[in-house]
N, C-alpha and C positions, 0 to 999 in steps of 0.2 A: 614440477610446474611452479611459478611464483604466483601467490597469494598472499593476500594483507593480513595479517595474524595480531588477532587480539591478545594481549597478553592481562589484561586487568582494567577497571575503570581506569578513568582521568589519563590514561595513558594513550598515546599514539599508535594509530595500528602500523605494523612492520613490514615491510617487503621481504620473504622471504622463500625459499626453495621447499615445497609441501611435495610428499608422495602423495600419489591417491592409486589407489586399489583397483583390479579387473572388474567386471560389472557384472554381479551375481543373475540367478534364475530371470529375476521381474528386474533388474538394474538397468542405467544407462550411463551412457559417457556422453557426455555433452561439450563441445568447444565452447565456451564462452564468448560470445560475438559482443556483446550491449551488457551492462547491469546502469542502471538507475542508481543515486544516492538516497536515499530516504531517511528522514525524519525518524522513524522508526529504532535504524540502528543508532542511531546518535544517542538515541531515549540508554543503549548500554553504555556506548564508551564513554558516556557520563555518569554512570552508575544507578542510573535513577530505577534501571529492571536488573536482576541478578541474570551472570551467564556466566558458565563453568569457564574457564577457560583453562590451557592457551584454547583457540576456537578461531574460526574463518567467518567474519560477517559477511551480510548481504542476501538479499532476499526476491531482488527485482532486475530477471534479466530473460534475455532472448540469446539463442545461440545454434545451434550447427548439430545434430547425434553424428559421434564419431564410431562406438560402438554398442550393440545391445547384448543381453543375458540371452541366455536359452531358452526362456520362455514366453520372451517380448514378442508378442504379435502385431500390436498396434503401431509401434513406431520401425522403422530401419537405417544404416548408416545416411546420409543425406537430407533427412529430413530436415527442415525448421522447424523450430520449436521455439515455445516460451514455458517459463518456469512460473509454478505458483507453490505460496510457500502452503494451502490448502492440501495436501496431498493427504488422499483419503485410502480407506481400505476397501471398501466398494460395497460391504456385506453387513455393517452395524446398523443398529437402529437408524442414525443420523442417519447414513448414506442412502439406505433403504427408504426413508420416509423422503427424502430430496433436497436433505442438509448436509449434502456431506463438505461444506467448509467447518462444520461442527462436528465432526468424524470423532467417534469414542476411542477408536482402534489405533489410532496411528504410529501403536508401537510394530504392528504387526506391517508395516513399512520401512521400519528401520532396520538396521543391524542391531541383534545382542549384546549388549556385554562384554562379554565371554571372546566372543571372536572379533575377526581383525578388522577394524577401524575400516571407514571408508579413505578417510583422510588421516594423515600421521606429520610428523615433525621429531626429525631423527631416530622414530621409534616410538614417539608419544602420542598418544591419540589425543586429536583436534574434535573440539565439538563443534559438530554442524549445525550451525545456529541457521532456525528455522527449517529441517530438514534440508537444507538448500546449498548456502552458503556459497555467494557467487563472486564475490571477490575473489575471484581467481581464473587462471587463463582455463581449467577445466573444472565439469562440475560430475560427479558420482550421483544419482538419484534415482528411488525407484518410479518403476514409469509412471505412477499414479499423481508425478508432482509434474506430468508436463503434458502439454496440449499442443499437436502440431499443428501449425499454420501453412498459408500458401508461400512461397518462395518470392509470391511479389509484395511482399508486407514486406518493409525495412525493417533490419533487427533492432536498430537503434531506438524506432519508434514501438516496435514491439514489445522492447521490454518495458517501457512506461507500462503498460496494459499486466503485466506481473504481478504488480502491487497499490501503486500511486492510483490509475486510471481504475480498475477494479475494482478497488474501497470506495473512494467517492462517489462514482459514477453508479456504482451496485446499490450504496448504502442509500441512493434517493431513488432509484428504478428497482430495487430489490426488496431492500430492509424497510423504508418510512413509505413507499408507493403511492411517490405524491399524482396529485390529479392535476390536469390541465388547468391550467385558469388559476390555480390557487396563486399566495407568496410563500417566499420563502427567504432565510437570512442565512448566510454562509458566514463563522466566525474561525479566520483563518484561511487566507489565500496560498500557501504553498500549494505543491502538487497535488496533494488529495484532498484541498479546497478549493482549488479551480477546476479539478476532475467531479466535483459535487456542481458546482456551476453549470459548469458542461452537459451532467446529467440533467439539471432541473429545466435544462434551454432544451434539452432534446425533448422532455415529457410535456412542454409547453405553459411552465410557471409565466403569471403575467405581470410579477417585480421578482426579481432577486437580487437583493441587499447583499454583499459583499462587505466583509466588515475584516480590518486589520490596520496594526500601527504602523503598516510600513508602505508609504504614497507610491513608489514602483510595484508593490505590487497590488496595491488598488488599482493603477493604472493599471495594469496587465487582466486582473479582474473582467475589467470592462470590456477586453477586447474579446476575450470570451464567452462572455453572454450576460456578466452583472447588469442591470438597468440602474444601479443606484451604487453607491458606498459610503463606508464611513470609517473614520479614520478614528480609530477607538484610542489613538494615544492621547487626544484630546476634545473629546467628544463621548458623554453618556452615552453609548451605543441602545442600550433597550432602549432609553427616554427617545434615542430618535427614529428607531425603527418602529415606537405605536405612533407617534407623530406620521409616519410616513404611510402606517398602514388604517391609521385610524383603530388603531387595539393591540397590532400584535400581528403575526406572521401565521400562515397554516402550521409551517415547517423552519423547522430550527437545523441546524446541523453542526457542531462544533469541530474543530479537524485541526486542530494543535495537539490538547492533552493537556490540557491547563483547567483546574479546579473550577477557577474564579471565569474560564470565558462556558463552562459547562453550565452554569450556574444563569450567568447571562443569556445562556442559549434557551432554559427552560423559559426563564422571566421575559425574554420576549414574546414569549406565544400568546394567540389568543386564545377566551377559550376553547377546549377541545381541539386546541394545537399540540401537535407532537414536534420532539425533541429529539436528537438523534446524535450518540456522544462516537463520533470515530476516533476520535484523540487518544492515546497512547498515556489516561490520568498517570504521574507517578504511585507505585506500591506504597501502600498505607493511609493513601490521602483517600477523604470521603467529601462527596459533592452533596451540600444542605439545599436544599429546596424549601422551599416554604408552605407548610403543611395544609394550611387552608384551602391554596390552588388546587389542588386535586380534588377538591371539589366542584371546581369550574370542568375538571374532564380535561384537563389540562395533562401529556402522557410524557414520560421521560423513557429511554429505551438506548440501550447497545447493538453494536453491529460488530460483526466479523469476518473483514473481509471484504464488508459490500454484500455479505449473505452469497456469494459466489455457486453458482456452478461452472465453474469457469471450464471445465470443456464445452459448456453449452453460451455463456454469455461472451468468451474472450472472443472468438469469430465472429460473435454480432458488433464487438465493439470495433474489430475491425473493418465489418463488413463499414460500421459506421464512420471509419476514418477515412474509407477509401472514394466512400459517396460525401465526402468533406461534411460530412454532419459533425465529425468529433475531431477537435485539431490538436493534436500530437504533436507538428512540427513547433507549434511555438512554444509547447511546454519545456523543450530542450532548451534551456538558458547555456548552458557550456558545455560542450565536449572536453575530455582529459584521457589521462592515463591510469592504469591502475597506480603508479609513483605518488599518483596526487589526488588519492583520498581522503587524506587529512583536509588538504587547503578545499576539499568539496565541504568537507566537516564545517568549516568556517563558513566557507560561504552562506549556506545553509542557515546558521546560524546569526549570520549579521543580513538576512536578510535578500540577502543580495539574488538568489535563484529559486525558480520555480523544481526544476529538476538540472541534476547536474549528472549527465551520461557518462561513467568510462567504458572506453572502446578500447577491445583488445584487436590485434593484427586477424 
C-alpha cells in the first residue's frame, strides 16, 4: 500500500510502497477513507517532539473495516469507523475509573518487539506514530483505537472528530466544564481552536474572545460562534480581553503549543479563572506563571485529548453535526491527496487552513 514515510526531522515525508500485516486476535484492517492534517504531526517533522523513525504519520481519520482478527466482536468487514489515537486497554486503573484517554496499559494494545511489525518498509519496521498512523491508503489497529459510526456520517467529516474536533470540543465540555453564561478566550484559531469555540457556543458561553495573528482566521473564528476577536500580532491581547470582560475571562484555552500564548492564557483570567493548555508546548520548554496569582484562585491545567471517552462522546459529536449544532463542513478549508502532504504541511503553517483533508479513492 503507499504511505507518507517519515524518515527524520526537517525532512519531507515520502510516498512510498509500506507492507502491513494480517490483523491479529483483537486487530483490524481498516481502508483509509478521510485523514485530517494536524498541527500535531508538524510539532515532529519539525523536530520539536522525538519519533523513532523511519515511521508513518497521522493520527486523524475516518475509514471503511476491510478485515477483523478472531476475536473482534464489536466491529465487522463494512463497517464505518473513525480512528482515535486514545486506544485504551479497557481494564487499568484509568480505564476502569472513566479515563481511559489516560490509559496506563497501552502497551498491552500494541505489538511486542519481538514479533513482526504491523507496518514494514522492505523489511524494516515502521513506527506507528500514535498507535495509528493514517497516512496511508490502509490502517492495521487494534480495535480499542476505533469507534463505529453510522454509514450516513461523511468520512471526510468524520475524520475531523479523530482528533482536531475531540481536543477542543472535549477539552471545554470535558476537561475545564465550562457553565453557561460564563466568558471565555480562545488563543489560536486552527482546527482545535475553532473546535474549542464550537464547544464553548454549544455549552452557552455569553462572549468568546477568539484571539490569533492571522485576520482569515479570525474571520472564520466568527463564523463559528467567537462574539469578539483579536488580532494578537498587534494588539496586547490580555490588556484587551480584561478591557472587554472588565477582569478577565472565566475560561482560558490555548491550542497552538506556544509558551508565551500559555502564559497569556493564564494572565487573562479572572480571579478563580481557569486555564486550559491543549497546545502541543515544545519538550524542555517551561510556562512561568506568576506566583502571587494563585492566590487569587486563579487554576492552570492540561488536557488530553479533550479528556475523551470517545466511544461514548464521538457519536454525540456527531449526533451534534447532523442536528447542525457542530459545523464540520466548514472546518474542511482544502481537500488533496495523499501526494500533497508536504504543501498541507505549508499550508498549515503559513496560516492559510483551518484543516486540510486528504482523501484516498
Amino acid at each position: 500500500m503507499k504511505a507518507a514515510v517519515f524518515h527524520g526531522p526537517k525532512q519531507p515525508l515520502k510516498i512510498e510502497d509500506v507492507d502491513i500485516d494480517e490483523p491479529r486476535e483483537h486487530e483490524v484492517v481498516v481502508r483509509t477513507a478521510a485523514t485530517g492534517v494536524c498541527h500535531s504531526d508538524l510539532h515532529f517533522v519539525e523536530g520539536l517532539y522525538p519519533l523513532h523513525a523511519p515511521a508513518v504519520l497521522g493520527h486523524e481519520a475516518a475509514g471503511v473495516v476491510e478485515k477483523v482478527g478472531s476475536a473482534v466482536a464489536y466491529l465487522a468487514p463494512g463497517d464505518h469507523v473513525i480512528a482515535c489515537t486514545s486506544v485504551f486497554c479497557g481494564y487499568c486503573e484509568d480505564c476502569m475509573s472513566g479515563h481511559p484517554n489516560r490509559c496506563s496499559n497501552r502497551a498491552s494494545t500494541q505489538r511486542a518487539k519481538e514479533t513482526k511489525p504491523r507496518l514494514s518498509l522492505k523489511g524494516t519496521p515502521l513506527t506507528q506514530f500514535a498507535d495509528l498512523s493514517t497516512y496511508a491508503e490502509k490502517m492495521l489497529l487494534h480495535e480499542n483505537a476505533l469507534v463505529k459510526i453510522g454509514n450516513d456520517m461523511p468520512l471526510d467529516r468524520a475524520a475531523l472528530i479523530g482528533c482536531g474536533v475531540t481536543t477542543g470540543v472535549g477539552a471545554v465540555l470535558n476537561t475545564a466544564r465550562i457553565e453557561p453564561g460564563c466568558t471565555v478566550a480562545v488563543f489560536g484559531c486552527g482546527g482545535v481552536g475553532i473546535s474549542a469555540i464550537q464547544g464553548a457556543r454549544i455549552a452557552g458561553a455569553r462572549k468568546i474572545i477568539a484571539v490569533d495573528q492571522f485576520e482569515n482566521k479570525l474571520a472564520m473564528a466568527k463564523r463559528f460562534g467567537a462574539t469578539d476577536t483579536i488580532d494578537g500580532s498587534n494588539t496586547e491581547a490580555v490588556k484587551a480581553i480584561k478591557a472587554m470582560t472588565g477582569g478577565g475571562v472565566d475560561y482560558s484555552f490555548e491550542a497552538v503549543g506556544l509558551k508565551h500564548l500559555a502564559e497569556q492564557c493564564y494572565d487573562a483570567l479572572r480571579p478563580g479563572g481557569t486555564a486550559t493548555i491543549i497546545g502541543m508546548i515544545p519538550v524542555g520548554q517551561k510556562v512561568e506563571i506568576d506566583g502571587p496569582k494563585l492566590l487569587s484562585e486563579r487554576k492552570i491545567q492540561g488536557t488530553n485529548m479533550g479528556s475523551n471517552r470517545f466511544r461514548i462522546d464521538m457519536p454525540r459529536y456527531i449526533d451534534f453535526y447532523l442536528q447542525g449544532r457542530l459545523n464540520l463542513d466548514d472546518m474542511v478549508s482544502k481537500r488533496a491527496r495523499l501526494e500533497n502532504v508536504n504543501d498541507a504541511f505549508e499550508s498549515m503553517k503559513k496560516g492559510e487552513v483551518a484543516r486540510t483533508v486528504l482523501m484516498f479513492d
